[in-house]
Structures are given as C-alpha cells and as structure tokens.
C-alpha positions in Angstrom: 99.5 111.7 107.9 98.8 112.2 104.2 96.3 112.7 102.2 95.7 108.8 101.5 94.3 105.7 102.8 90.1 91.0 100.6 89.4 89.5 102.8 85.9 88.7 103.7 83.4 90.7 104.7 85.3 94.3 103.6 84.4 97.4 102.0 86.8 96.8 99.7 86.2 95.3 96.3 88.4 94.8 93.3 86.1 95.5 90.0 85.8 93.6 87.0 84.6 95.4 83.5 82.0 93.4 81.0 84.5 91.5 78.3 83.6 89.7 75.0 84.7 86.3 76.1 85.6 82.9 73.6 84.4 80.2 75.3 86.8 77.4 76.4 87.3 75.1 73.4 85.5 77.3 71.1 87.3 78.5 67.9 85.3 81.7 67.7 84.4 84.7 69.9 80.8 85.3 71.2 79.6 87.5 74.0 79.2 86.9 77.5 75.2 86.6 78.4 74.7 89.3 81.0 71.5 87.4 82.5 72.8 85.2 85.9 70.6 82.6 83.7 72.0 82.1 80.6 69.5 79.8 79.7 66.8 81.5 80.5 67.9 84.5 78.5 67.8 82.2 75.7 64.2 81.0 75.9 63.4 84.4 76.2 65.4 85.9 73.2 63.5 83.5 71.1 60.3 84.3 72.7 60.5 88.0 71.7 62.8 87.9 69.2 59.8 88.9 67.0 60.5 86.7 64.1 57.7 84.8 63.1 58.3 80.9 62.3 58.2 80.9 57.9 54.9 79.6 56.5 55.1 76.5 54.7 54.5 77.1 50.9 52.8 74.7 48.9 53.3 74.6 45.2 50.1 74.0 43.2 50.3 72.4 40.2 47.5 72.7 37.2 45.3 69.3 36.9 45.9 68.7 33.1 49.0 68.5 31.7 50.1 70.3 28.7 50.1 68.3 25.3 53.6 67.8 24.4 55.4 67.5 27.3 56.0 64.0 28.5 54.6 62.5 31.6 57.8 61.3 33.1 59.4 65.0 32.5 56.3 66.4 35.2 57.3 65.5 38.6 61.0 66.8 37.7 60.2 69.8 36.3 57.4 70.5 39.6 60.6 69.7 42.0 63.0 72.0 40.3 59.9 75.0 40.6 59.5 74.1 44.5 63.6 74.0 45.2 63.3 77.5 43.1 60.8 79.4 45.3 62.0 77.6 48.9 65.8 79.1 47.8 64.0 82.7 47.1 61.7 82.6 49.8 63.8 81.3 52.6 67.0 82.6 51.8 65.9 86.2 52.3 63.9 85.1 55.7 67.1 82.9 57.2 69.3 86.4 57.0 66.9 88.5 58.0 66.2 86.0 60.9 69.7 86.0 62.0 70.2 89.7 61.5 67.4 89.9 64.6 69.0 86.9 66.8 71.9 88.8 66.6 71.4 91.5 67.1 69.5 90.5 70.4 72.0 88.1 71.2 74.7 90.9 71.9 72.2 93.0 74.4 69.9 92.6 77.4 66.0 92.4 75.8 65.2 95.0 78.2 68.0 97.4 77.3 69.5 97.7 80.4 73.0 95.8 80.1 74.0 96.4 76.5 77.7 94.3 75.4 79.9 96.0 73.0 78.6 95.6 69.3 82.2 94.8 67.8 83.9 91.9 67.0 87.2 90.8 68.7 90.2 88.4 67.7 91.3 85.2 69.5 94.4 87.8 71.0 91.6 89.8 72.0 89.0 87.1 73.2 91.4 85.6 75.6 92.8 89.1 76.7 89.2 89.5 78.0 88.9 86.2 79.2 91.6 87.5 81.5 90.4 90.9 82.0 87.6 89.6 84.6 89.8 88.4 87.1 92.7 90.7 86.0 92.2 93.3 88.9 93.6 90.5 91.4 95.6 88.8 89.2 97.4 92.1 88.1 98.2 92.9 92.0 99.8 89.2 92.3 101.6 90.0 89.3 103.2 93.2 90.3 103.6 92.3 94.0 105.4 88.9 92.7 108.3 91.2 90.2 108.6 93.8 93.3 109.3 92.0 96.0 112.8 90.5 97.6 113.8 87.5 98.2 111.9 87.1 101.6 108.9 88.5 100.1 108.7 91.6 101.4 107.1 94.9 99.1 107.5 98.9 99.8 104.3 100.1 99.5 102.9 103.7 99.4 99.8 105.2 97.8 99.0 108.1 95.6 96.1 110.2 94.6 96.0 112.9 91.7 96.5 115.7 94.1 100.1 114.1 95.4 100.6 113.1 91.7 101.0 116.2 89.3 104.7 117.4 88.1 106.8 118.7 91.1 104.6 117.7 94.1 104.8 115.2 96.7 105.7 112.1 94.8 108.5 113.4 92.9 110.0 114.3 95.5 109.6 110.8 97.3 111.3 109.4 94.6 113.8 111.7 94.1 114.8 111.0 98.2 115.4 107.4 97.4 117.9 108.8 94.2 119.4 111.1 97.1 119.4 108.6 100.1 122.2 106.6 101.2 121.8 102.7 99.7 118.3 104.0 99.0 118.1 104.0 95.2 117.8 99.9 94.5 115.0 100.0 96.8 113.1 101.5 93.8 113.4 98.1 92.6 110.8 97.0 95.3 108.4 99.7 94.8 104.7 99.4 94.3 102.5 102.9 94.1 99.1 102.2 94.7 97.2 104.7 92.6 93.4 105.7 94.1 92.6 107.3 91.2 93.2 107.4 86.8 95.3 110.8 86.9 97.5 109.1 89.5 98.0 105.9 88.0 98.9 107.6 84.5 101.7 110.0 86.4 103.1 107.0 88.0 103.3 104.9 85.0 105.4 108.2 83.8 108.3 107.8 86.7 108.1 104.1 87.9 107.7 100.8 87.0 105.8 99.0 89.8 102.4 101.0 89.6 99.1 99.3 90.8 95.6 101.0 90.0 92.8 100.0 93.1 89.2 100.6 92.2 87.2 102.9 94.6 83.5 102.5 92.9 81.5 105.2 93.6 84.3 107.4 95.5 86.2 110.1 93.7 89.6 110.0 95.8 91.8 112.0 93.3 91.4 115.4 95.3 93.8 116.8 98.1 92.0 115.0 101.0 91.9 117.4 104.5 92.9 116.4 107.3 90.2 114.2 109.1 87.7 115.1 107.0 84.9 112.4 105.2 87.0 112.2 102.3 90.2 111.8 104.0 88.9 108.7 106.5 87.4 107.3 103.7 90.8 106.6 102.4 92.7 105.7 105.1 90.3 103.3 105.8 90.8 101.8 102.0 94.4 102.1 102.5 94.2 99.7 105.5 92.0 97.5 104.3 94.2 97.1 101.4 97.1 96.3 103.1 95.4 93.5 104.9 94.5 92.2 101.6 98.7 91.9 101.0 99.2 90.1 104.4 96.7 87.9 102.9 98.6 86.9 100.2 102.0 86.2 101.5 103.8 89.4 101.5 105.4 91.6 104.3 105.8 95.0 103.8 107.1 98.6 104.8 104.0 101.2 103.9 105.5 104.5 103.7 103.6 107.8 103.1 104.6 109.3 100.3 105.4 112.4 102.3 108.4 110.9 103.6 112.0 111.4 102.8 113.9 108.2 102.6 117.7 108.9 103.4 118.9 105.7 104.4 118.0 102.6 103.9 115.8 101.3 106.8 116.3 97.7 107.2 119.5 97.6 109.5 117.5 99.7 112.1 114.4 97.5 112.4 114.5 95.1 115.0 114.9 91.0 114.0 111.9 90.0 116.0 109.0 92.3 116.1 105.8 91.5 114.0 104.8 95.3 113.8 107.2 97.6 113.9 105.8 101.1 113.6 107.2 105.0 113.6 106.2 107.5 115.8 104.8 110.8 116.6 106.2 110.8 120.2 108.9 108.1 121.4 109.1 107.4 124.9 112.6 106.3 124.4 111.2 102.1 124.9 110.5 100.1 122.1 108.1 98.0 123.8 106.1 101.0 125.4 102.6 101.4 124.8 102.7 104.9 125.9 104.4 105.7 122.0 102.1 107.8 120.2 102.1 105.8 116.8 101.9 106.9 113.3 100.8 104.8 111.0 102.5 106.3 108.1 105.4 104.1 108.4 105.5 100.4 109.7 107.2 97.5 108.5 104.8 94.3 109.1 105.5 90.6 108.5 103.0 88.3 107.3 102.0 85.8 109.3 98.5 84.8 110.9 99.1 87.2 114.0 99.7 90.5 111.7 96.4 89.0 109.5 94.0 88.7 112.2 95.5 92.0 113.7 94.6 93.6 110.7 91.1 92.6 110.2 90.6 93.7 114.1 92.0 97.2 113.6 89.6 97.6 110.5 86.9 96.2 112.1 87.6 98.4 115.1 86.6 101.6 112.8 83.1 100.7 113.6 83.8 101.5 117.5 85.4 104.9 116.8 83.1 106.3 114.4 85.0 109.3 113.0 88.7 108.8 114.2 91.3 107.7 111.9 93.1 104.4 111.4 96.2 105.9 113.4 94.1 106.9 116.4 92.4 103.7 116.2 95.1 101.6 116.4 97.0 104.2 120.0 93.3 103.3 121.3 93.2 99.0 120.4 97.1 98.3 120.9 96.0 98.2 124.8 92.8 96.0 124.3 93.6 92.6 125.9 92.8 91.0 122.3 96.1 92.0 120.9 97.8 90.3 123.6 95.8 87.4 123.5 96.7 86.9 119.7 100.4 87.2 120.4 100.9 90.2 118.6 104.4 91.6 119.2 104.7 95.5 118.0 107.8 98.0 118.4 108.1 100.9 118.0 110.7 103.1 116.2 113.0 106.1 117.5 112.1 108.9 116.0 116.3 109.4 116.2 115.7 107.0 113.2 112.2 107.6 111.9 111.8 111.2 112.7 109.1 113.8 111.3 107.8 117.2 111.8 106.1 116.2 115.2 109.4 114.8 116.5 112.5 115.5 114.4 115.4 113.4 113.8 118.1 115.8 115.1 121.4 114.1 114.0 121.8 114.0 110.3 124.4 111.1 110.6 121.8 108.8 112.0 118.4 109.6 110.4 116.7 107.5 107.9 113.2 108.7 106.8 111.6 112.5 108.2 108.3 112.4 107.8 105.8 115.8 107.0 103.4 114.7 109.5 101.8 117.5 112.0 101.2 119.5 108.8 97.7 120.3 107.1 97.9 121.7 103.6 99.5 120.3 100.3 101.4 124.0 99.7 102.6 123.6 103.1 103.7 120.3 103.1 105.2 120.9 99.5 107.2 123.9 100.8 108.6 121.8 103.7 109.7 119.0 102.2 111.9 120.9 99.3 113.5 122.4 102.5 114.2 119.5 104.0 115.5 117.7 100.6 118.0 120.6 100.2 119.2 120.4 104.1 119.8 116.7 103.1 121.7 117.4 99.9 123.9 120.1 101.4 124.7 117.9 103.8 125.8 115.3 101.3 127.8 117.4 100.2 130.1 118.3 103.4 133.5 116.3 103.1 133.2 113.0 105.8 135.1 114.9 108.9 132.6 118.2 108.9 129.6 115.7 108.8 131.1 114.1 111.7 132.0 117.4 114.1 129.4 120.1 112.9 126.3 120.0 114.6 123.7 119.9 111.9 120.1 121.0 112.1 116.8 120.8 109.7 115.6 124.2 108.7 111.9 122.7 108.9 109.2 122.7 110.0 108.4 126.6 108.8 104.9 126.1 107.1 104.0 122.8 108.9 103.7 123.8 112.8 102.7 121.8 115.5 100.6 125.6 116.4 98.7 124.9 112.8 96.9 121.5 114.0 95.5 123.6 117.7 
C-alpha cells in the first residue's frame, strides 16, 4: 500500500481563501465584509468609527455696518465668508473622516479577521471572485481536459515524501514512457498532490496536477505503514474518490508505487462495476475469498459504485484503526453490498501482480505493484530493480521473449518476512 490516502456529511472539505471581491455590476473593487451580517457590520462601523458628527458653524456678523460700504453689497459679501470657512473647515474633516471609514471598512472592528489592505484591478477582482469556489471548480476543470472519451480519469496521489527528484513518482512516470502503449495514457493523468512540495514537483513533470486541501493535517511526510498518519490519508484518499464518482467520472486509481507496463484496459472485464487487484488471487474473478488491494481498481460511475463508496467510508467508523483495504476484505461480504447490486471482480495477479503475488510471465504482465513493503529506501531500491528487469527485457529480440523463461529479480528489500 503506499504511503497515501463531497459528498455530504464527510471529513473532507475543499478550502476557500478570503479574496477582494467586485461586486456584480459594480465598476470598482471593494472588499468582501467578513461579518455573516454585512449589515450589521455596517451599523457598527459607524457606531465606533470614532468620528464625531462636524459641529455646525455659525458665522456672526457685527450689528453696525461699516460707513462706506453699500447695504446691498452685505449679505454677498457675509455668504462668500460662510462658503470660505465651511470649504476650510469641512474639507479637512470629510478626508480625515474617510481616511477612518476606510480604514475600518477593510478590517474586522475587533481585529480578528483583517482583509488585505491593497487595492486590486478588475483582472484581479474577478480572478478572486473566482478564487472562492475555485478549489471545486479547478478539479472539474482538470478532471474535464484529462479524461477520455467515456469519461474515465487515471488517478494517483502524491505526498512530498514520494515527490522529490529520483523517488517514487519519477519512476511511475517513467514506467508509463517504458510500458507497452502506456505513454498516451499520460494524457489522462491526474496527480492529486496532499501537500505544497508535491504539488510544485508535479507541476515540474506533468500537466494534469490537482492540489487537495488537508486543513489542519501535515501529510507531506513518508507516512508508515498503518500508523495515525498513514490512515489518516487513506481515508482522504477514499473519500476523495467518492467525490469523483460524484461528479460523473470513472476511474483507474493506481498507487504511485506501481509499474505500469502495459496498458490495462484490454484485461479488464466489460461488465464489472469494481474491478480491483489483488494481494492473493484465488484464481476466480467472482471469489470473495480474493485478498484485495486497494491500490489498483478501475470503478465506473454509476449510483451503485456512489452509494458503495460512501458505505465503505462510512464503514471506517466500525473498524476503528484498520485501513480502507482491510475494510473493504471485511464489508465486500456484508449483505448490503449485494443488496445494492454491486458487481466487483477481481484481477489476476498474472496481470496485476506485486510483491505479495508476482506476475511471473513478463509477456503477460501489466502493472507490479511494491506492496508487502514497509520503507521508502526499500521500496525505492525495489522498484529501480524491477524497472531495469523490465527494460532488459525490452530489449531481447521478439523470439527470446517468447522461449526464455523470464523472472523479476525483486522483491530483495521488500519481504513478505519484513511485514511479520
């Protein structure tokens, strides 16, 4: 398993960041009142703004009038003294008055939920606008340019500690350069990146790169084997692919520990509405008695694999402590999944092999997986083998592929002895 892992009622949320936002038919950009009630935010800005209304001013004129100056020529000359002291008077309040409104207008009275004191450009105003729902609208986005014609997505996700130069998910992406038909598959690639480091090294080597927000949870370190951390994110991880059911796409999650060397699709089944790999195949599709792995399934959306879904995360609450892969070996017998219609095969691990249960003929074998293996070094060291068993058999002219009897040189650092 690696080292990973909206519907209502989940754990998992997709955050939104405080924007300036331009209101809808207005030609300039103000900020967005962080008080649920605008209005009332209002009465109170004015209420403590702590500008005082201006005192009237009266202009006092003396009782006599000079000798000399015509009578007519009075009342003029008194209104051009009043306009004269309102402009001086008021002029210098008005600004300072709307120095403070501002001022409070662009932060919380109590100082608690301070906006950005900067101004932004129409470009920028309605960049924000789309900012607050951009999390979801960013995953339709990139789900709608990756997937095929049937809408169907590869999926796999990525933390920093899989990310860095030469670990695990260069050389996942390097298999599908090396598999047979693998490469245009890139083309329907999304990496879901847990963490900032990962989403920044996936930008670097592919196109199709999604960031999902884990508030509160730092999941950019290696991740143990069934530990806190490590549940924590398979859990996310499942919960996130119910979310793409959800919206209309099937997919094939893969770990980002397997080797892709052939492309999958002719060796699924056509009917099937979960087909997943497997740790130990009893040699029937149809067998419960498969020890699952949910590192690699091909699902089809539809309202069986949804409500599946939500029951296997929901499940999590009856196994306290057990991962979403020995969840599911323990609900795929509950009568529920039957009753729901659920149809789920599982794959030959002649096909879909791993560490647990190799693929032992080269000619056949379409993803190995690095499963039964604790430890990124060991897994690391493993899976270079493996690529460089694969390569050197590329390289064999057609009739030696067909008459030697080929073998993997792995597992040596992952063991099924290292998990007792």
């Amino acid at each position: 398993m690696p080292s990973f892992t909206k519907p209502p009622g989940s754990a998992f949320k997709l955050h939104r960041r405080t924007f300036p936002l331009r209101f809808r038919g207005s030609g300039s950009s103000v900020y967005r009142c962080p008080f649920r009630r605008c209005g009332n935010y209002q009465r109170h800005r004015h209420r403590h703004s702590g500008m005082a209304k201006p005192p009237r001013h009266t202009l006092t004129m003396p009782s006599a009038h000079p000798r000399g100056i015509p009578t007519r020529a009075i009342p003029r000359a008194a209104a051009a003294l009043f306009f004269v002291t309102l402009v001086g008077v008021a002029l210098p309040l008005a600004v300072l008055h709307r120095a403070a409104v501002s001022r409070h207008s662009l932060e919380d009275p109590w100082g608690r939920y301070p906006l950005p004191l900067f101004a932004v450009d129409d470009e920028e105003s309605a960049q924000g606008d789309d900012d607050l729902d951009s999390e979801d609208l960013k995953l339709d986005r990139v789900l709608q340019k990756a997937s095929m014609r049937d809408n169907t997505v590869i999926l796999t996700t990525l933390n920093a500690a899989w990310a860095s130069p030469g670990s695990v998910i260069d050389l996942f992406v390097d298999s599908f350069h090396s598999g047979v038909r693998t490469s245009s598959l890139l083309n329907h690639l999304v990496i879901i990146a847990f963490d900032g480091d990962a989403y920044r090294q996936c930008a670097k080597i592919h196109h199709y790169c999604f960031a999902l927000g884990t508030e509160g949870v730092d999941f950019s370190e290696e991740k143990r084997f069934l530990t806190s951390g490590y549940l924590e994110m398979m859990w996310k991880r499942l919960d996130f692919l119910r979310l793409v059911l959800e919206k209309g796409y099937s997919f094939i999650f893969s770990d980002a520990d397997i080797m892709w060397f052939r492309n999958p699709f002719p060796h699924f089944y056509p009917n099937g509405d979960l087909q997943i790999a497997c740790d130990h195949y009893v040699g029937n599709a149809t067998d419960l008695r498969n020890i699952a792995n949910g590192g690699f399934n091909y699902v089809k959306s539809n309202e069986r694999t949804i409500e599946f879904y939500s029951f296997w995360y929901s499940s999590r609450l009856r196994y306290p402590g057990y991962h979403d892969q020995d969840v599911f070996n323990a609900i795929k017998h509950d009568p529920y999944v039957a009753d729901i219609g659920l149809e789920i095969k599982f794959l030959s691990t002649a096909y879909f092999g791993g560490f647990c249960e190799p693929s032992r003929d080269l000619n056949k074998v379409c993803t190995m997986h690095a499963n039964c293996c604790i430890g990124l070094r060991s897994k690391i060291h493993d899976l270079r083998i493996m690529m460089e068993d694969w390569k050197n058999y590329l390289s064999l002219p057609p009739s030696l592929k067909r008459l030697l009897t080929l073998s993997w040189r792995v597992p040596q650092n992952c063991s099924l002895s290292s998990l007792n």
